[in-house]
Each structure stands twice: as C-alpha cells, then as structure tokens.
GURO-786961 format. One record per residue: x, y, z of N, C-alpha, C in turn; residue number from 1. Coordinates in steps of 0.02 Angstrom, whole numbers, plus 50000, padded with zeros to 5 digits. Example, Ala and Ser with C-alpha at 12.3 -4.5 7.8 and 13.67 -1.06 7.14 Angstrom:
2
     n.x     n.y     n.z    ca.x    ca.y    ca.z     c.x     c.y     c.z   seq
   50660   49716   50390   50615   49775   50390   50660   49835   50390     1
   50642   49888   50354   50684   49947   50357   50645   50002   50394     2
# end
This chain:
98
     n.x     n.y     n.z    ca.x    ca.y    ca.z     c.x     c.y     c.z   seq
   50561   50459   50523   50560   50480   50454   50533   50424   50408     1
   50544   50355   50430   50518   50306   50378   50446   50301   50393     2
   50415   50321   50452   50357   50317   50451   50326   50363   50410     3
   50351   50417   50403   50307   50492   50357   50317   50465   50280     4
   50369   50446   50267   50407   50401   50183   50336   50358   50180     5
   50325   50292   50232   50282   50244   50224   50220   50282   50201     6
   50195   50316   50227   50112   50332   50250   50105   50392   50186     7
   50156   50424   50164   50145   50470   50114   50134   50413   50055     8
   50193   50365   50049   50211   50307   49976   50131   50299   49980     9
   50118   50265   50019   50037   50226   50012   49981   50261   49999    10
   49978   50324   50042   49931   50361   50024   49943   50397   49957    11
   49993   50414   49944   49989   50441   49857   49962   50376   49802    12
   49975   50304   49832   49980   50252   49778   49901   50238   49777    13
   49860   50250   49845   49784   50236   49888   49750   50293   49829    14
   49758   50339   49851   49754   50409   49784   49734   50402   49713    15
   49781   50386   49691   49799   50372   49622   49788   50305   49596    16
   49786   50253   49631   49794   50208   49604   49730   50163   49575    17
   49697   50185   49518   49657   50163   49498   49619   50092   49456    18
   49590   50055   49462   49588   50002   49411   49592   49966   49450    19
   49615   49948   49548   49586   49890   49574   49663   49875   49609    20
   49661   49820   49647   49734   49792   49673   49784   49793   49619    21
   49762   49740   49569   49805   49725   49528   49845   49786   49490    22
   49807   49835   49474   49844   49887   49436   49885   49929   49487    23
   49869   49947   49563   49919   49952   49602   49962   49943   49623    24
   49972   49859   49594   50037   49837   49600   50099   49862   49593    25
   50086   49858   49532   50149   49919   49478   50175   49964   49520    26
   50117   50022   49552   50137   50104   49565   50176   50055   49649    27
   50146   50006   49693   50184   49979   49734   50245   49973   49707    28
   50285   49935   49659   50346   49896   49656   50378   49947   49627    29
   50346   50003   49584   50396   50069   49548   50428   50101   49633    30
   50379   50137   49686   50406   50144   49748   50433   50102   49794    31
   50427   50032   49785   50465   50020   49870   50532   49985   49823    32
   50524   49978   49764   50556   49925   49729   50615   49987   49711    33
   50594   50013   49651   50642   50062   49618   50665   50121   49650    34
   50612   50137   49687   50638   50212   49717   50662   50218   49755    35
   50638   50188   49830   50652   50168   49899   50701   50124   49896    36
   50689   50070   49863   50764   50004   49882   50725   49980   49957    37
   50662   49992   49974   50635   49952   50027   50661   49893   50027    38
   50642   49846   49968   50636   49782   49961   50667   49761   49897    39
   50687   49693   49895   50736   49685   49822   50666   49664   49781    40
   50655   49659   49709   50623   49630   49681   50606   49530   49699    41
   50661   49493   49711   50620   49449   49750   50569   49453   49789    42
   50609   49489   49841   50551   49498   49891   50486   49523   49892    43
   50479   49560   49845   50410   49577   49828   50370   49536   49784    44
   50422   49503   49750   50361   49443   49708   50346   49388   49765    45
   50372   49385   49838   50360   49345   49888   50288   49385   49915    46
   50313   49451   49923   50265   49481   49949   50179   49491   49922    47
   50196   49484   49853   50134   49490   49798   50086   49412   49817    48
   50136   49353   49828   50105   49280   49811   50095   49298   49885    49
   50135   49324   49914   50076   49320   49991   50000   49354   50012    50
   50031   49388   49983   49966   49447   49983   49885   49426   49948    51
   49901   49403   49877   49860   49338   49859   49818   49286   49880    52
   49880   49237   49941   49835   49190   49996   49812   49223   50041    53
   49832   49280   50043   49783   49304   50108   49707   49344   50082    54
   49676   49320   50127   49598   49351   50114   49596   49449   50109    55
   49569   49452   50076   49567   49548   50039   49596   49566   49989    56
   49592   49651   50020   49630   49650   49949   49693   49657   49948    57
   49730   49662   49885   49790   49636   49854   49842   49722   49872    58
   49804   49757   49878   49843   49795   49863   49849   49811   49932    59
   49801   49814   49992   49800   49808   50049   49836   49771   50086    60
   49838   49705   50062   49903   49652   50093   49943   49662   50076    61
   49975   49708   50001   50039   49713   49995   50073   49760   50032    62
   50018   49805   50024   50073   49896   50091   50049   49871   50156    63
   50017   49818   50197   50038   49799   50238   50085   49776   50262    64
   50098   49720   50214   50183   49662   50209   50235   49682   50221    65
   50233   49754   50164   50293   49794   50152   50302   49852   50216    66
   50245   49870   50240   50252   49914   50305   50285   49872   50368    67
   50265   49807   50359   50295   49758   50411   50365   49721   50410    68
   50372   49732   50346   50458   49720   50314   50512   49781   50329    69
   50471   49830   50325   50521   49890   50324   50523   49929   50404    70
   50463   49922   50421   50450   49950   50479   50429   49912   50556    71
   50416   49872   50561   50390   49791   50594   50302   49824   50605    72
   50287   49826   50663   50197   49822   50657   50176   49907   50639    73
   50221   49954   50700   50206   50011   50686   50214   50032   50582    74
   50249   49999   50550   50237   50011   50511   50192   49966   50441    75
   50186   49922   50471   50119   49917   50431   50047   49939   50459    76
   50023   49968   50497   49986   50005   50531   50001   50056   50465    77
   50060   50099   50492   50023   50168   50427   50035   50157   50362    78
   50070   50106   50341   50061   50093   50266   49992   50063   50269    79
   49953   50015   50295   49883   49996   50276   49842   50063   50288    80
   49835   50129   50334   49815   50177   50338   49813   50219   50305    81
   49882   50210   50271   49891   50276   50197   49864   50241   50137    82
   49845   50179   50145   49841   50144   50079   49766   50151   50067    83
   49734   50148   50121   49636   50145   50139   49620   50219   50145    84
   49662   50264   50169   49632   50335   50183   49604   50355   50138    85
   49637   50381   50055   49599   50405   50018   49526   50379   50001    86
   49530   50307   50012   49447   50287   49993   49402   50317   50046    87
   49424   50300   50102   49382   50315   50162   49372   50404   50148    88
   49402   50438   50146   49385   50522   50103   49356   50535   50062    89
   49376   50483   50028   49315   50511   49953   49259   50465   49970    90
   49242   50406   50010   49180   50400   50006   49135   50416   50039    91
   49170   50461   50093   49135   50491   50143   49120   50568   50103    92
   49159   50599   50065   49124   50657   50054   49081   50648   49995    93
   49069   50585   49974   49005   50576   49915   48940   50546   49954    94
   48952   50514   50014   48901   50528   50057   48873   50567   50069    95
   48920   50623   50114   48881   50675   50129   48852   50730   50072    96
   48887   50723   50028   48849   50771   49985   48792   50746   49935    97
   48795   50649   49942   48722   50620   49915   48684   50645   49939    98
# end
C-alpha cells in the first residue's frame, strides 16, 4: 500500500507541479510533511540540503530521498518514477503529434 501512496504522491506532484524543482518543493513538504507524516519537517529540510548537493534536479532528488526514507530502494524507484512519468507523457505525446 505505501508503494501505490508513494507513486500516486509523486506522480500527482510530477503533474502539477509547475515552475521547476523549487516550486515543487512546497506541493513535496504539504504531502509527505503535512499529510502523510512520512517525514518530520527536520527531516525534510535535511532532505532538501541534500537533494541540492546532489547533481539534478531538486525535485527529483527530493522524491527519491523521501522514497528511500519511507520505503528503502524499492521505494525510491517509484517515487523517482511517479515524479518523471508525467514529463516523459507529455513529452512524448508532443512529439508524436509535432
């Protein structure tokens, strides 16, 4: 069940979340923070400054971190999967219909 929770959170936040890492932050810490109780608010400002030193993007290292906090590898696997899917959809169907 936390895997379907993970992979839906990310992919609705992957979705919606417009304006770049940084503005995904937010819709990240409103779900794993406020809603879920994944993670305490420390931990996610640990998780944010990590996500930071690591090379990509921000919003990518963060629903990784947090898939690997909550779930160990299997779940950062589908939180980074739900988090990339929507792009990989929409840029594939503006391909094909370029």
């Amino acid at each position: 069940m936390i895997y379907l929770q993970l992979f839906y959170t990310f992919f609705k936040i992957g979705l919606f979340g417009f304006g770049g890492g940084y503005a995904m932050l937010s819709m990240i810490q409103g779900e794993v923070v406020t809603r879920y109780g994944w993670v305490s608010s420390q931990e996610f400002t640990d998780i944010v400054a990590i996500s930071q030193m690591t090379p990509g993007p921000i919003a990518v290292n963060s629903s990784t971190f947090v898939g690997q906090y909550v779930a160990h590898l299997p779940g950062a696997l589908i939180a980074t999967f739900g988090c990339i899917l929507p792009s990989c959809i929409l840029v594939s169907l503006l391909a094909y219909f370029y």
